[in-house]
C-alpha positions as CSV (number, residue, x, y, z in Angstrom):
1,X,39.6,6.1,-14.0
2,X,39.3,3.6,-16.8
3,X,37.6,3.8,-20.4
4,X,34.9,1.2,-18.8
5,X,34.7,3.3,-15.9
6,X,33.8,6.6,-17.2
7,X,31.2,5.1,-19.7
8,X,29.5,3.3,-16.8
9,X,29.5,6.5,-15.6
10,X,27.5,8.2,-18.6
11,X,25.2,5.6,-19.1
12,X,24.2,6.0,-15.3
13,X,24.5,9.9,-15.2
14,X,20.9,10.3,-17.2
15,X,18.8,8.1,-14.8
16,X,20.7,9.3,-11.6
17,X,20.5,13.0,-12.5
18,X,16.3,12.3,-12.7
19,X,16.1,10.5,-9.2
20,X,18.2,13.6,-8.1
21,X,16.0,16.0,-9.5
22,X,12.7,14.4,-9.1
23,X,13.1,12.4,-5.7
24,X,16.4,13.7,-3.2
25,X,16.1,17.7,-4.3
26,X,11.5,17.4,-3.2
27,X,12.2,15.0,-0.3
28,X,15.0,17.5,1.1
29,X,12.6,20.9,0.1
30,X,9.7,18.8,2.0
31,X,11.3,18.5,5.3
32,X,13.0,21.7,5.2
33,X,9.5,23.4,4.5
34,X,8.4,20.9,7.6
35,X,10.3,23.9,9.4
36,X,8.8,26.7,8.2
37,X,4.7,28.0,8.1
38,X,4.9,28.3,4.7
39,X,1.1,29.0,3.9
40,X,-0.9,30.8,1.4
41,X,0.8,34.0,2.5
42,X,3.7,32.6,1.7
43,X,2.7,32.1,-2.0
44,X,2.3,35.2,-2.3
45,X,5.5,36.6,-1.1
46,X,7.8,34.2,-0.1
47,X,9.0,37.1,3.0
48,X,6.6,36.1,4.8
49,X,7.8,32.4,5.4
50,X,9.0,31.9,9.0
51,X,10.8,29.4,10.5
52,X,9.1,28.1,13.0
53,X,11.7,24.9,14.0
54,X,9.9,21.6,15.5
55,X,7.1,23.6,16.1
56,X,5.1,21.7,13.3
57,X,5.8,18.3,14.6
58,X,5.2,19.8,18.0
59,X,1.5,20.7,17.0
60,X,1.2,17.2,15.5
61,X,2.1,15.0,18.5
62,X,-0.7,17.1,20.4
63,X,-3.3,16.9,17.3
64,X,-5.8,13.9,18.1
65,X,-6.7,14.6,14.4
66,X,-3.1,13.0,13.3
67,X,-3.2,10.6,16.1
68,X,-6.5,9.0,14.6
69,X,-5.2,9.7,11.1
70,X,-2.3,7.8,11.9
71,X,-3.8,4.8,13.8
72,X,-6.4,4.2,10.8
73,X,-3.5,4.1,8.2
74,X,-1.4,1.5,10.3
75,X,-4.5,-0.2,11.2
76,X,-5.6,-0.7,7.0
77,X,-2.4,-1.6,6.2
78,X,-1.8,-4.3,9.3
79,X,-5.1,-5.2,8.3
80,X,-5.3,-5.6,4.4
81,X,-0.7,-6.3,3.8
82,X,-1.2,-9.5,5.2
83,X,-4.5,-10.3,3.5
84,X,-3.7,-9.1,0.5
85,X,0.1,-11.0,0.5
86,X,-1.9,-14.4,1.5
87,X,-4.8,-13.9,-1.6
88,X,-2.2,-13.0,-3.8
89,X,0.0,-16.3,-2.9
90,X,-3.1,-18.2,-3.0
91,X,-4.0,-17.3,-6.7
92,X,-0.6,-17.7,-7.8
93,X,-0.5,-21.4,-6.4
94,X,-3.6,-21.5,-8.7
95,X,-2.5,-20.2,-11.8
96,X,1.1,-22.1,-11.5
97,X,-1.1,-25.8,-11.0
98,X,-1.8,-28.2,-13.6
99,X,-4.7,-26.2,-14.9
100,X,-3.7,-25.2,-18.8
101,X,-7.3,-25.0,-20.3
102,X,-8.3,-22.5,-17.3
103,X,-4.9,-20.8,-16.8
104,X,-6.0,-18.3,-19.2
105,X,-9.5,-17.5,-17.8
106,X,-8.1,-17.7,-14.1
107,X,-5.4,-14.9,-15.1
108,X,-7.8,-12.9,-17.0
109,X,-9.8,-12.9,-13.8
110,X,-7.6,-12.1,-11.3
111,X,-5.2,-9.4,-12.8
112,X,-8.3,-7.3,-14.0
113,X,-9.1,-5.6,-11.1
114,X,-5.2,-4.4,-11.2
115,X,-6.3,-2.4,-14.3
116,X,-9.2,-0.9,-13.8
117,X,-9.2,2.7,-12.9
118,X,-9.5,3.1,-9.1
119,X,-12.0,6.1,-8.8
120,X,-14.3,4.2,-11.1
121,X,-13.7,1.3,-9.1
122,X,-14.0,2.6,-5.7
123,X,-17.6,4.6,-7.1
124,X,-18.8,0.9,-8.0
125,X,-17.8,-0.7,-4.5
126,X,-19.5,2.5,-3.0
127,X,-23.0,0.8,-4.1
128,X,-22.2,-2.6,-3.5
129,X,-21.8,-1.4,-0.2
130,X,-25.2,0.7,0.0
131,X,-27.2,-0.2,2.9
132,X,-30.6,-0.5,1.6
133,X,-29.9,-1.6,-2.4
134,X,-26.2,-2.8,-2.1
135,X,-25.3,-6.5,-3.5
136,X,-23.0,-7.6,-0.7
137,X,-26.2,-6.4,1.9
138,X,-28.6,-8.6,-0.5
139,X,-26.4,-11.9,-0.6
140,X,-26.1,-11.7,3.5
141,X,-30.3,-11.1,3.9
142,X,-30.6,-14.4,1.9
143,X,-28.5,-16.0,5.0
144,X,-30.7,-14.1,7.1
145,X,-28.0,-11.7,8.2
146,X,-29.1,-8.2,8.4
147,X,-28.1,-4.6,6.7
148,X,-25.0,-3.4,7.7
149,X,-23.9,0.6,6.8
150,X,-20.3,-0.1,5.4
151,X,-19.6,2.8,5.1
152,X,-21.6,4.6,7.6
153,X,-20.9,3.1,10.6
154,X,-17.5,3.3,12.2
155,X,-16.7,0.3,13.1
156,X,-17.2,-1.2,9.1
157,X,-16.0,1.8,7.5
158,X,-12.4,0.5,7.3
159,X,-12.7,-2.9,6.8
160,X,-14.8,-2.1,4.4
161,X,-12.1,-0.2,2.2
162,X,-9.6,-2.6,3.3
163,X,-11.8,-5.6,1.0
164,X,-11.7,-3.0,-1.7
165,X,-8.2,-2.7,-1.7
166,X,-7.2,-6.4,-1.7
167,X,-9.3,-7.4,-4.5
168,X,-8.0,-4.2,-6.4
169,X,-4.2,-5.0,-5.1
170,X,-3.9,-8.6,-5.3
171,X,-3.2,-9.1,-8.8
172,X,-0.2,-7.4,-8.8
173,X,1.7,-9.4,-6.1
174,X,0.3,-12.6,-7.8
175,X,2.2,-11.9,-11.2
176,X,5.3,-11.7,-8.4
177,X,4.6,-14.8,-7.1
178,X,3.9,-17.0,-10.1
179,X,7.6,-15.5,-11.4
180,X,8.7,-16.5,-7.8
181,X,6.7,-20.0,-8.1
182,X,8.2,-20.5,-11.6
183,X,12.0,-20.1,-10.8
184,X,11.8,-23.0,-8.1
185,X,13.5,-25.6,-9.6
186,X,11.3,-29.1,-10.5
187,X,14.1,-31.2,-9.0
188,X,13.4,-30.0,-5.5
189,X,9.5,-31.3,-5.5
190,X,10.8,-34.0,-7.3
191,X,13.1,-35.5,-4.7
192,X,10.7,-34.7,-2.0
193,X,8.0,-36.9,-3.4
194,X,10.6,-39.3,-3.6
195,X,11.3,-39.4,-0.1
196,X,7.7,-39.6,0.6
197,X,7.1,-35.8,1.3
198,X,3.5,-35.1,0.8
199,X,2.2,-31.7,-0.8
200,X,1.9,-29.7,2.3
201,X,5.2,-30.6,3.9
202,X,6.4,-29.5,-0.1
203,X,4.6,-26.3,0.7
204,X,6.3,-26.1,4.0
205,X,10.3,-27.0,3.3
206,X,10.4,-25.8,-0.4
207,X,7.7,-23.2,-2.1
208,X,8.1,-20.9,1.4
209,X,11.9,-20.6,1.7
210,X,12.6,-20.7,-1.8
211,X,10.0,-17.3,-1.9
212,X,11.9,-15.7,1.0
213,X,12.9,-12.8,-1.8
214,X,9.7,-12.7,-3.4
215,X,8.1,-12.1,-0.1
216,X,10.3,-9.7,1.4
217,X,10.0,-7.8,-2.0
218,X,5.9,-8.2,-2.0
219,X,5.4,-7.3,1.5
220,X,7.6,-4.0,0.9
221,X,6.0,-2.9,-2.0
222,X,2.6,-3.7,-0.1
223,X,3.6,-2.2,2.9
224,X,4.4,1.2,0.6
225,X,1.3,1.1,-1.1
226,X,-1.2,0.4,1.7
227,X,0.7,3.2,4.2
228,X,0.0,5.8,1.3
229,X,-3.8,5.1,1.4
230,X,-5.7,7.9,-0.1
231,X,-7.8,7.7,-3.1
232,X,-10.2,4.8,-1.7
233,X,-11.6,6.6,1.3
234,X,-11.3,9.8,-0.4
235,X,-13.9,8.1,-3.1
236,X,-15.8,6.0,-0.5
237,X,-16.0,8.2,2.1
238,X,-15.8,11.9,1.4
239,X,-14.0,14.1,4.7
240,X,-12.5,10.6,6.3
241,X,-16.1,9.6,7.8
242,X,-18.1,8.7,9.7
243,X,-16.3,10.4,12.7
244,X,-12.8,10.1,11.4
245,X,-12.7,6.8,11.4
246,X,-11.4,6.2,7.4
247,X,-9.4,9.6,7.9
248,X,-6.0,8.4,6.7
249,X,-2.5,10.7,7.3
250,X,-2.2,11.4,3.2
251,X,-5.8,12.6,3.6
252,X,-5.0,14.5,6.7
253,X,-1.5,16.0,4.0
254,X,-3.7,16.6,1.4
255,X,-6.9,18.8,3.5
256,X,-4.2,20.6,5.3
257,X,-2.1,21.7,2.6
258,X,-4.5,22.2,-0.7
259,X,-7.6,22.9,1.4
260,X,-6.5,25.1,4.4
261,X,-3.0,26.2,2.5
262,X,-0.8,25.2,5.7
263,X,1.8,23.6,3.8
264,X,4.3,23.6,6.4
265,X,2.1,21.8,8.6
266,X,1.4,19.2,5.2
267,X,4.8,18.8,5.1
268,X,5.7,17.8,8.1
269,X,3.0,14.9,8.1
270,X,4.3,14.0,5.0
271,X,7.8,13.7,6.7
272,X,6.6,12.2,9.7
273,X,4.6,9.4,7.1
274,X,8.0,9.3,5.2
275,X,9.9,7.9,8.3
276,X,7.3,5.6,8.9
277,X,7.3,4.3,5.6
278,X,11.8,4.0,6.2
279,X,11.3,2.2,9.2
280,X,8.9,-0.4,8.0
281,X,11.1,-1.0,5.3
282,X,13.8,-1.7,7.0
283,X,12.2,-3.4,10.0
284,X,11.0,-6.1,7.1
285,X,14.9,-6.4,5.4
286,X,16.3,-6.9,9.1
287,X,13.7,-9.6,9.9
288,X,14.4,-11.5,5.8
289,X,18.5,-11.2,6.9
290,X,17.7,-12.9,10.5
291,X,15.6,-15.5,8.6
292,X,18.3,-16.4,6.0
């Protein structure tokens, strides 16, 4: 081995050695204690961990709990990635327009929800949303629309969280974009306008391809985020209510294995969510390679 290889080699060892101990040694104990019924009993003396096989996922694939857990989780995030990639783009195609004296304001605006704390957020959105004395109930009355209970009724519950989460998310993405919109070269625009190429057909043939990366990076990092959902509904709606209908699958991890101490069973939903959270990732990198 060279001199240049064995100092690569040190320089890497320190970062490697705390993915290995903080990321590949609790993702492999997770899905081997996926196997077991590790459980309060078990804290106590570990002898009375059994292995137990598949019969974890076995119990999940015939839970309707997990089943509605995991359909309101793939529903958010189906529901607020996409909406939350296109508010994101749209706010960056502000900020990177001919706009210097509000540029400022504009970013100010937009990234502060990204900084906020989210429990104080999601307790402020809780109001807005209040049937009787909320604000978003108050502006629709002056259309003539009446009360809706957001968070009450099932079939608003998780739409309701999912607005919450895009105007908490967006931000981020839109710094993305702008670094995206910003490392398109001028020449590009500038020969299309010569050959007559208005500003959507711009759009079209030269902002979207040339943010193929940006978007493929975006919608992962999205897709991550949004599959994970926890802390809004958890705020918002205490027990994954009404009827299970904000229940999400890290909810459904965290009441099985820190309120009822199955964490055997926890684990294996966090495995299952896991895979879920592989697949999408590479479903999105096979569908950019097939694009390019």
């Amino acid at each position: 081995m060279t001199n240049e290889g064995r100092a690569a080699i040190w320089f890497l060892a320190p970062a490697l050695t705390v993915i290995c101990v903080f990321f590949l040694l609790p993702v492999a104990a997770g899905f081997v204690l996926s196997v077991t019924d590790f459980d309060i009993y078990a804290l106590a003396d570990v002898r009375n961990i059994r292995f137990v096989g598949f019969g974890n996922y076995e119990a999940l694939s015939k839970s309707p709990v997990f089943w509605a857990a995991l359909r309101n989780t793939l529903i958010f995030a189906i529901l607020a990635g996409p909406l939350t990639v296109i508010a994101s783009l749209g706010s960056a195609l502000l900020l990177n327009a001919k706009l210097s004296p509000l540029k400022p304001l504009f970013r100010t605006i937009f990234f502060a929800p990204v900084v906020t704390t989210l429990v104080a957020v999601a307790i402020v959105w809780r109001y807005m949303f209040h049937p009787r004395f909320g604000l978003l109930n108050t502006v629709l009355g002056w259309f003539g629309v009446e009360a809706i209970d957001w968070l009450g009724d099932p079939r608003y519950a998780l739409p309701a969280i999912a607005i919450l989460a895009i105007w908490k998310n967006f931000g981020y993405n839109m710094i993305i974009f702008v670094a995206g919109l910003q490392s398109i070269p001028d020449d590009l625009y500038e020969a299309a306008r010569i050959d007559g190429a208005g500003a959507l057909r711009q759009f079209r043939h030269i902002t979207l391809p040339m943010l193929g990366p940006t978007f493929l990076f975006v919608g992962i990092i999205t897709a991550i985020g949004y599959l994970q959902l926890f802390a809004e509904p958890y705020v918002m709606t205490p027990e994954g209510g009404p009827l299970n209908s904000t229940l999400s699958v890290v909810m459904l991890m965290y009441r099985e294995g820190f309120r009822w101490w199955t964490l055997g069973y926890a684990a294996a939903i966090a495995a299952v969510l896991f895979v879920i959270i592989v697949a999408t990732s590479l479903i999105q990198l096979r569908l950019r390679r097939k694009e390019a």
